[in-house]
C-alpha positions in Angstrom: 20.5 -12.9 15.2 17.9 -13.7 12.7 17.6 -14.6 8.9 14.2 -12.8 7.7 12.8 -13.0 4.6 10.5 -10.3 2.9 8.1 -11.5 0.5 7.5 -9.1 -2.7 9.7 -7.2 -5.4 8.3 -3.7 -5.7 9.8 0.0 -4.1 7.4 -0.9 -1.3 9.2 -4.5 -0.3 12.7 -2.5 -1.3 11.8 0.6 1.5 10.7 -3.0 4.2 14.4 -3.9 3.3 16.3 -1.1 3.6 14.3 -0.5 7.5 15.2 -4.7 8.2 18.6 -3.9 6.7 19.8 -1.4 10.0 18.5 -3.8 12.5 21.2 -5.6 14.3 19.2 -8.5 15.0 19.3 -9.7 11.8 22.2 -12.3 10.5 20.7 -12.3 6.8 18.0 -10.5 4.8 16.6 -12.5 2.2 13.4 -11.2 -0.5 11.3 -13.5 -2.7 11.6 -12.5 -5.5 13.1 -9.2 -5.0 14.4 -6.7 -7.6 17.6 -5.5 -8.8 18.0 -2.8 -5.8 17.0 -4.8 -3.3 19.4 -7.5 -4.4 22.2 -4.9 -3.4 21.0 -5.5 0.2 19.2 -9.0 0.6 19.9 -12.1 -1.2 17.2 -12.6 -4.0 15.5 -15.9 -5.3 13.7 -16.2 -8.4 9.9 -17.6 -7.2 6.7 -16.7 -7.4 4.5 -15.3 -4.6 1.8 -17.9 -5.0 4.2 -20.7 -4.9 3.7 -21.2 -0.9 5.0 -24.9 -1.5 8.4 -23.0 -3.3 8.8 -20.4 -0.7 8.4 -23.1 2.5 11.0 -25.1 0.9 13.1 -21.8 0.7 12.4 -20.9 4.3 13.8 -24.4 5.4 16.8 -24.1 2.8 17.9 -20.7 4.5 16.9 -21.5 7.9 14.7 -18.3 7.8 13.9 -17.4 11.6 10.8 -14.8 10.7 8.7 -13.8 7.5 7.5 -10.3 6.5 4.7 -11.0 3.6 4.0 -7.6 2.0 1.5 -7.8 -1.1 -1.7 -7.9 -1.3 -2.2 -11.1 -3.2 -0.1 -13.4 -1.0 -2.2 -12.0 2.0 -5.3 -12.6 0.6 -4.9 -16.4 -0.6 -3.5 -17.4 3.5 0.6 -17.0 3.2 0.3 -16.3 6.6 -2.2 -19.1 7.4 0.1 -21.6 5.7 3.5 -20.6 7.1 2.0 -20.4 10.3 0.5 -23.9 9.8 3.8 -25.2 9.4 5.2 -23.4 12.3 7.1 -20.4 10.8 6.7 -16.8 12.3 5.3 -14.6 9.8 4.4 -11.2 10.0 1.1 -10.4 8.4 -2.8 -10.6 8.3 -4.7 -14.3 8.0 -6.8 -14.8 4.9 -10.0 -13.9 6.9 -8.3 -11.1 8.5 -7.1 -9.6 5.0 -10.6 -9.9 3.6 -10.8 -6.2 5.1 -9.1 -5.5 1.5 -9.5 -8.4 -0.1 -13.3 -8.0 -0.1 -14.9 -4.3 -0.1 -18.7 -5.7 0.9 -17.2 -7.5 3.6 -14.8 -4.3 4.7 -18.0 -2.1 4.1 -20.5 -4.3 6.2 -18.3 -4.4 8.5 -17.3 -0.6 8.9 -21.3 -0.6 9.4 -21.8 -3.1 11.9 -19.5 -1.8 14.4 -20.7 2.4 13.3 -17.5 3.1 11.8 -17.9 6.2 10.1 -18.4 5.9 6.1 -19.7 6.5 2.7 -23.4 5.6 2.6 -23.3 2.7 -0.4 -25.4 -0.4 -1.8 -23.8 -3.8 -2.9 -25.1 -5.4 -6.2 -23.9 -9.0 -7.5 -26.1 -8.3 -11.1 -25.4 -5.8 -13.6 -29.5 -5.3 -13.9 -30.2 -4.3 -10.1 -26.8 -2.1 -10.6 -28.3 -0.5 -13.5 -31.8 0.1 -12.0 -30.2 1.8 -8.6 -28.4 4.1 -10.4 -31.5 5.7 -12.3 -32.3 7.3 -9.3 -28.8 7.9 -7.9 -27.0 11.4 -7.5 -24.0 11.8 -9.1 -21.1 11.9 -8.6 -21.1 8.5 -7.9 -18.4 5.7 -6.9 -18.3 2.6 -8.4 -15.6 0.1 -6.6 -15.1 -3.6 -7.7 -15.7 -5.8 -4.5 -12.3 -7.8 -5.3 -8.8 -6.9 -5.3 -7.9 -5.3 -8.5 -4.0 -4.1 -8.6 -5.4 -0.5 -6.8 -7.8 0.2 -10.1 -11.1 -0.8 -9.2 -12.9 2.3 -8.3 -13.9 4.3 -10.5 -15.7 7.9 -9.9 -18.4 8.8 -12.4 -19.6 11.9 -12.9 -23.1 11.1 -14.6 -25.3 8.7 -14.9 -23.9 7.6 -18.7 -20.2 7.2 -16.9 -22.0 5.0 -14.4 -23.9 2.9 -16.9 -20.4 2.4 -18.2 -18.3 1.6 -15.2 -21.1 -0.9 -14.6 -20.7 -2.9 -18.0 -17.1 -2.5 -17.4 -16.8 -4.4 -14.2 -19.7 -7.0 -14.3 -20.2 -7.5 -17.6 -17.0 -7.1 -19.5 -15.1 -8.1 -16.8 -12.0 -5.3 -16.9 -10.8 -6.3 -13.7 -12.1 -10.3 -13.9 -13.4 -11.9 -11.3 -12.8 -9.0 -8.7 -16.1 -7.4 -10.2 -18.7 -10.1 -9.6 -19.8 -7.8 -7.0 -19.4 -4.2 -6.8 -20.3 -1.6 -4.3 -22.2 1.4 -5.5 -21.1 4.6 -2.8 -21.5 8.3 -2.4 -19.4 10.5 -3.4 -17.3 12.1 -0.5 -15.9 15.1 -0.5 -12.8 16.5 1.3 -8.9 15.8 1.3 -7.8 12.1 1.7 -5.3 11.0 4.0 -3.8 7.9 4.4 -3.0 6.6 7.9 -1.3 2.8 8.7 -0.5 1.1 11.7 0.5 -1.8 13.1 -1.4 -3.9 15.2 -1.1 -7.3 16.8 -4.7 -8.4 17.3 -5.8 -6.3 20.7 -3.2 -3.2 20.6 -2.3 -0.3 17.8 0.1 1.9 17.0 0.1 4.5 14.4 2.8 5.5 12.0 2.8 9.2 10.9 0.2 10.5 8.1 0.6 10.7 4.7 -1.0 11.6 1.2 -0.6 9.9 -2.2 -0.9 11.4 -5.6 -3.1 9.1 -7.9 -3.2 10.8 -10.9 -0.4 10.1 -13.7 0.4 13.8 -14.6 0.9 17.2 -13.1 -2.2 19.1 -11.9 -4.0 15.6 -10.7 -4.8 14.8 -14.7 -4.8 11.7 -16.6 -5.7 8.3 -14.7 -5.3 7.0 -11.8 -2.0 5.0 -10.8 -1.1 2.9 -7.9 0.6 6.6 -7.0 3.0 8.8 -8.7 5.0 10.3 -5.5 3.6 10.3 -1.2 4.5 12.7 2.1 4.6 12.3 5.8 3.1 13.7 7.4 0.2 15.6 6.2 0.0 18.7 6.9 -3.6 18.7 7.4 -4.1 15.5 9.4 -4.1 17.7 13.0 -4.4 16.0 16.7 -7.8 17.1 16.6 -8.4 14.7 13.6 -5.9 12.5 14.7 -7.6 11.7 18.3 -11.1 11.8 16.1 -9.6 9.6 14.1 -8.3 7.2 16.9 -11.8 7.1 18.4 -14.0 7.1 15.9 -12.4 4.8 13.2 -8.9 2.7 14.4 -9.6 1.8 17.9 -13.1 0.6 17.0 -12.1 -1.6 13.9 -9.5 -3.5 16.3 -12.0 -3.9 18.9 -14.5 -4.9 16.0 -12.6 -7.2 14.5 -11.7 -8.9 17.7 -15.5 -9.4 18.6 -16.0 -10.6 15.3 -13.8 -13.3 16.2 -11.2 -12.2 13.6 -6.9 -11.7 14.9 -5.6 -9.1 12.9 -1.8 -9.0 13.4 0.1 -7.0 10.2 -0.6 -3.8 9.3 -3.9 -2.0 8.9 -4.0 0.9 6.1 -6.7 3.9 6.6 -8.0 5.3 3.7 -9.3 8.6 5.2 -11.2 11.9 3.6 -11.7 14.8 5.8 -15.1 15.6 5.2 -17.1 18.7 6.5 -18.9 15.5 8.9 -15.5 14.7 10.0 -13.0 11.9 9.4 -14.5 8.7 7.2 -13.3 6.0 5.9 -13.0 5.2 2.2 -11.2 1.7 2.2 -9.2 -0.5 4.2 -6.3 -2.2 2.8 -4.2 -5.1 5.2 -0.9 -4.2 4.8 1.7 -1.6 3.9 0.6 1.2 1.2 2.8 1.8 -1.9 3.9 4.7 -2.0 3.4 6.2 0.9 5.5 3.5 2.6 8.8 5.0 1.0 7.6 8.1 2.6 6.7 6.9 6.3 9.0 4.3 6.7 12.6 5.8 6.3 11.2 8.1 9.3 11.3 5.1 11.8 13.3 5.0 14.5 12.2 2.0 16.5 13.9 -1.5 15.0 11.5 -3.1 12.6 12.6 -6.2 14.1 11.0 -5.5 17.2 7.6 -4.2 16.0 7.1 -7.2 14.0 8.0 -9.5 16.7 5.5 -7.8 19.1 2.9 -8.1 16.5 3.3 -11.6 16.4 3.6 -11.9 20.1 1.0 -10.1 21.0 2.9 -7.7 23.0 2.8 -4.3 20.7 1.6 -2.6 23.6 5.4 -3.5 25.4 7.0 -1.4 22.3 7.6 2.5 22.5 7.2 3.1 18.5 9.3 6.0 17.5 9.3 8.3 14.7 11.6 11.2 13.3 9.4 14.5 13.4 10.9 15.3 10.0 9.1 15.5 6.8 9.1 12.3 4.5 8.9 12.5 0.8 9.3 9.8 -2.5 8.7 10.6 -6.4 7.7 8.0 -8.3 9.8 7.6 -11.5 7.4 6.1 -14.2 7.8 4.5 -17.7 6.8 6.4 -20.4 3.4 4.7 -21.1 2.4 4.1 -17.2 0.0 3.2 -16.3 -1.9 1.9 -19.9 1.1 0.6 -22.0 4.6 -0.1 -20.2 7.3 -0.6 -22.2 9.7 -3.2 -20.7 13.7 -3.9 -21.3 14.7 -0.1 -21.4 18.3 0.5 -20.1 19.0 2.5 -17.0 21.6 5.0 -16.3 21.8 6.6 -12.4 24.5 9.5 -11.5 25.8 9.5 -8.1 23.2 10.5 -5.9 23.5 12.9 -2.7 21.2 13.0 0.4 18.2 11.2 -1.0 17.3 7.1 -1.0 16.8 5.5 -4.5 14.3 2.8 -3.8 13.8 0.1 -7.0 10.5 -0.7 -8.0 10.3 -2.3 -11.7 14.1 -2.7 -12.7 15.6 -6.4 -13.4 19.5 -7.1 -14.8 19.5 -8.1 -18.3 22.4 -9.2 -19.7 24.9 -7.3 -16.7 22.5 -4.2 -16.9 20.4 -2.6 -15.3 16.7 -2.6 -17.4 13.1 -0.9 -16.4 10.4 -3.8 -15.6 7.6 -2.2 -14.9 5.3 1.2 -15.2 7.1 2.5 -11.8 10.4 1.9 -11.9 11.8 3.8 -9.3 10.9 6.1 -6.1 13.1 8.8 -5.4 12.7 9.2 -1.5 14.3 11.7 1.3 13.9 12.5 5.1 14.3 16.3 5.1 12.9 18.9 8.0 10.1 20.8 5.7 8.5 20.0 2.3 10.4 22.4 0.6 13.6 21.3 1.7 12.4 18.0 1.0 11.0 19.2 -2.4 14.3 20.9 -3.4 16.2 17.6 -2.3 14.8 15.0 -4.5 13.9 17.5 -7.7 17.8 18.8 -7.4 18.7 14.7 -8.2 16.1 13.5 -10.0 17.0 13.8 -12.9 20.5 11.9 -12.7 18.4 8.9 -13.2 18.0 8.4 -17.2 16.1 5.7 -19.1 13.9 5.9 -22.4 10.7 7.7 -21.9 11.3 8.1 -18.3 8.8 10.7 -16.4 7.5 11.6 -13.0 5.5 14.6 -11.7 7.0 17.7 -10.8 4.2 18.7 -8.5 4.5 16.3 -5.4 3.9 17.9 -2.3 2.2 21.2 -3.6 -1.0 20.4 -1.7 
């Protein structure tokens, strides 16, 4: 029996919990720093992610057996590399490894290097060279921040004046800081994105079902993009035919690239695929779980968490039958009012009593012995259900027991 800790405090880190929370080899779930659902489940401290030093002395505290670090951030500064260092098990990608997402001209170079199939694209480090390429550019274009940027550093132009903009944007005005010292300059793909993840301990892989997000903030894929407003799985249009593509072309290639590279991935690896007319490419990489299609995959695993992450940190992945439900997997994201330009904290919440579907907390705290929104998504309203529609009617038929100021969502996930 083991004490695990789960580091993060979004819907993402809650849907890690509740799969942790079934295993019976755990003695105590803990999360740093948690939210107020996941507190219902695993015992919450108040610390920052960056605060390796804080967490450590928490680990020893607790007598914490193994680690599951989640976020992006943590990743991408060594949480693993220092909790390793100091001999704790942790579950998760090394700094060097994470720079697959923590760096898009080292993830790009790298897809090109080892002829994993991508968008054709330039890398610029001044504003003027930026500026001069995209004269002769066709449009539209993509323009991605090379640096992590909370999801929101790509931005597709459709003319050469949007470009001009992005560009001043990034490098010059610095709208997502540091993250757009460099940026990446790529064609425009076209086709239907799919999202595929799977874990991996450094030689083997195993894939969890597909998935799709919805980026956009309103119905009809209008208004900005979002760190995703509602996810399925699988996708309907991900078939085995792309799937083996897909396995051959792009995921078995990137572990065996990365191990002749010299880099040990062990976490999870996120595809970010488009289905083009020239077959399956990838548009990013990201080095752990994805949010929110993890409240969609996830709840469809039948295998013990426990014993994936252990055989990614052993080595042994290969020893593990992963099993999934063949159901369908589905999560609405339940927004504040002003997501994702001006969130409004502090608003209280109000939940009915729910049937047949999971609530998973994303940006809710306790305020004064309530329950208060603390972020621009605040909840995801998840099921496992045997076709979209059923899934569909599911979460849409109790939706709307959960009541806050402003509160929204989009009434269109899953119409695809």
């Amino acid at each position: 029996m083991k004490n695990v800790l789960v580091i993060g405090g979004g819907g993402r880190e809650h849907a890690v919990c509740y799969a942790l929370s079934k295993s019976n080899k755990i003695n105590k779930l803990f999360c740093v720093p948690g939210n107020a659902g996941i507190a219902q489940i695993a015992t919450c401290k108040s610390l920052s992610v960056f605060d390796f030093d804080g967490v450590y002395e928490y680990i020893k505290e607790q007598n914490i057996d193994l680690v599951f670090v989640t976020p992006d951030d943590p990743l991408a500064k060594g949480m693993v590399d220092y909790l390793a260092q100091r001999g704790v098990r942790a579950f998760g990608p090394t700094a060097a490894a994470a720079r697959l997402e923590s760096s898009k001209a080292f993830s790009k170079e790298f897809m090109i290097r080892h002829g994993i199939p991508t968008a054709k694209s330039e890398i610029f480090d001044c504003a003027t060279n930026a500026k001069e390429y995209l004269l002769g550019a066709e449009y539209p274009i993509v323009i991605k921040s090379d640096g992590l940027a909370l999801g929101k550093g790509v931005i597709i132009c459709a003319d050469k004046a949007e470009a001009m903009q992005a560009i001043d944007d990034i490098m010059v005005n610095k709208a997502f800081g540091d993250a757009g010292n460099r940026v990446l300059i790529e064609e425009f793909l076209v086709g239907r994105e799919v999202t595929v993840m799977a874990f991996c301990d450094g030689t083997h892989i195993s894939i969890m079902p597909s998935s799709q997000d919805h980026k956009r903030a309103f119905d009809g894929d209008k208004g900005l993009n979002t760190g995703g407003m509602g996810a399925f799985a699988p996708s309907p249009y991900f078939t085995k035919a792309h799937c083996d593509e897909f396995m051959q072309r792009v995921a078995l290639p990137t572990v065996s690239g990365l191990k002749s590279d010299g880099i040990e991935f062990k976490g999870v690896i996120y595809f970010g695929l488009m289905m083009t007319d020239k077959g399956v490419k990838v548009i990013e990489y990201n080095s752990r779980l994805g949010d929110p299609e993890t409240e969609a995959v996830l709840p469809l695993l039948k295998t013990d968490l426990v014993d994936i992450v252990e055989a990614c940190i052993d080595g042994t992945l290969d020893k593990v039958e992963v099993e999934w439900q063949d159901k369908v997997g589905f999560t609405v994201v339940i927004a504040s009012g002003g997501y994702p330009s001006n969130v409004v904290k502090g608003y209280e919440i109000t939940i009915g009593n729910l049937d047949g579907v999971i609530l998973f907390h994303a940006g809710t705290a306790i305020k004064d012995g309530k329950l208060v929104t603390n972020g621009g998504r605040v909840f995801q309203l998840s099921c496992i259900a045997d076709d979209m529609e059923s899934a569909r009617k599911l979460v849409y038929g109790q939706i709307d027991k959960i009541k806050f100021k402003d509160c929204r969502y989009r009434t269109d996930i899953g119409r695809v």
